[in-house]
N, C-alpha and C positions, 0 to 999 in steps of 0.2 A: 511565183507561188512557192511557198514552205514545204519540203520534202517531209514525209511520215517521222522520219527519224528528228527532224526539228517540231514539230508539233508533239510527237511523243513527250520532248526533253521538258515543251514547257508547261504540258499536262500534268507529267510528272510533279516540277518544280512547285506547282500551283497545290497538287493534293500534301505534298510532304510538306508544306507551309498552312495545313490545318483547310485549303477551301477548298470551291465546290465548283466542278467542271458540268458542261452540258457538251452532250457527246453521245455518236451511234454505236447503238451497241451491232450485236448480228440479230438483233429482233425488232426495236423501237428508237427514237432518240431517248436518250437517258439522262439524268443527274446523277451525280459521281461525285464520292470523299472517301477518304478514306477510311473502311468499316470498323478501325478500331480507333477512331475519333470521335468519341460521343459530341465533343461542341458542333465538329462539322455535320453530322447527321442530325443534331437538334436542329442547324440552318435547312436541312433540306427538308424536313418537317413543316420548318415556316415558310419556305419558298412555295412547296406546295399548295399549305393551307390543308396540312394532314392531319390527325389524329396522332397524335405520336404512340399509342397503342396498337397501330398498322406495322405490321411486322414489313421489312424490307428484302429485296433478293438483292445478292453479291455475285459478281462476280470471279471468280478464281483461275488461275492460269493455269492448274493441271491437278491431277489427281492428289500431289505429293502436298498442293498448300490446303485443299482441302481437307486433308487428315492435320495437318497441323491444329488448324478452326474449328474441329468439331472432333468429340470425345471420342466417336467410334465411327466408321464407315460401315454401314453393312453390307456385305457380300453381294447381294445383288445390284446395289448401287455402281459395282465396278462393272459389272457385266451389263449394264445399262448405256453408263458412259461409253464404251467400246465399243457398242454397237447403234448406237444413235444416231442417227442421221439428220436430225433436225432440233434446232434449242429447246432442251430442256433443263427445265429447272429441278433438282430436287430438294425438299424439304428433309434436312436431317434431323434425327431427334434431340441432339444435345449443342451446340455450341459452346466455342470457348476461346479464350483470346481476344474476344470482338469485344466494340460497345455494346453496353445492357438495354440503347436504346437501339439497337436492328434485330435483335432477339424478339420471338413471341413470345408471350405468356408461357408458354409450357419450354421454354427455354431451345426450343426447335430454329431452324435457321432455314433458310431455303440458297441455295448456292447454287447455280450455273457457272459451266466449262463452256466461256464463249466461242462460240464457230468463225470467229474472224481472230486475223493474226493482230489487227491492231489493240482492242480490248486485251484478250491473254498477252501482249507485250507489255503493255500497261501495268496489269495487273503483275506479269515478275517481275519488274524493273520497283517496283513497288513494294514487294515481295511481301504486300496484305493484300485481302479482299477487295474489291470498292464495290460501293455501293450503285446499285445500277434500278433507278425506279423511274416511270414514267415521265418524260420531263414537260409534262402539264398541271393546271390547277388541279388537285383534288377535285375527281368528279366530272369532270370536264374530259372530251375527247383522246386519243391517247393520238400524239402527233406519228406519223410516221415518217415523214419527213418533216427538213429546217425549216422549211416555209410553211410548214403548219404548224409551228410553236409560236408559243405569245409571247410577245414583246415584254410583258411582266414578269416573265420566264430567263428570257435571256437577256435582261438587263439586271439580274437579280445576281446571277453566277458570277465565279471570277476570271471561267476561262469559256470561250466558247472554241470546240473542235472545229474546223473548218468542214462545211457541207459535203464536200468533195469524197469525204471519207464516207458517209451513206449509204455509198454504192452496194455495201455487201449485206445490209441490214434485210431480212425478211418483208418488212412491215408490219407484222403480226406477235403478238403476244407466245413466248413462248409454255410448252407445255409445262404442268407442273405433276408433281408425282412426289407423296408422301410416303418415306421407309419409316418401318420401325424397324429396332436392334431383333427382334423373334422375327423376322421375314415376310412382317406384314407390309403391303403396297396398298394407298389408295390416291390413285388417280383425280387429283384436284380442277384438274383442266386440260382439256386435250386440244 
């Protein structure tokens, strides 16, 4: 069996050559490219069978790549991070750096600080965001485990992460929680 650090090298290898991994995150199994690859996030649109007007969550390996990707952090967002206990996502107001297809409309991004070492190693060995969306059809059930993902799903990727790493995922969806720059918070999902 492949130790972390050799499944890491060739997830890696796989997102820095423009594809598209399936992989746990610390919430759900996931689809992953790199968030500032517009071709490869266009493939994870078609793999799902998405709207590509569906804005995507990312995620970042600490607070420091998050400022990089997005124009302003606001102040409560750090006091949030720090005290968290369970995945959350937050939506920031402005993005930057990324592709113009994982952005919303109103140019906002939604980015999680994942709760496992393997994703955040990913993620700075990477040293962008990835993309981390449900890895099922548009509309269709959200796997929480490998052996509830379709076959159409994981034959469709270029890497699949090995099941074994799951162990640390929640199963669940994590919270989502919209900031604005003036100090406003709303609560998209809990």
């Amino acid at each position: 069996m492949k130790d972390t650090a050799e499944i890491l090298a060739e997830a890696l290898k796989v997102l820095k050559e423009g594809g598209v991994i399936l992989y746990p995150t610390d919430t759900v199994w996931g689809l992953g490219c790199d968030a500032t690859n517009a071709a490869a996030v266009e493939r994870i649109f078609e793999i799902k069978h998405r709207p590509a007007n569906k804005s995507l969550v990312l995620l970042a390996s600490d607070l420091d790549m998050v400022a990089r990707f997005v124009r302003q952090i606001p102040s409560i967002a750090i006091d949030l991070v720090e005290v968290n206990d369970s995945p959350m996502t937050i939506i920031y107001p402005e993005g930057q750096g990324l592709a113009p297809n994982v952005l919303a409309e109103d140019s906002s991004v939604g980015i999680r600080i994942p709760m496992n070492e393997f994703c955040r190693s990913l993620a700075f060995k990477l040293r962008r965001p990835l993309v981390s969306t449900s890895a099922n059809i548009s509309g269709e059930p959200t796997p929480a485990l490998f052996r509830e993902i379709s076959p159409e799903i994981k034959n469709a990727v270029d890497y699949c992460v090995p099941a074994f790493l799951e162990k640390e995922a929640t199963g669940k969806a994590s919270q989502i929680i919209k900031l604005g720059l003036d100090g406003e918070v709303e609560i998209i999902r809990r």
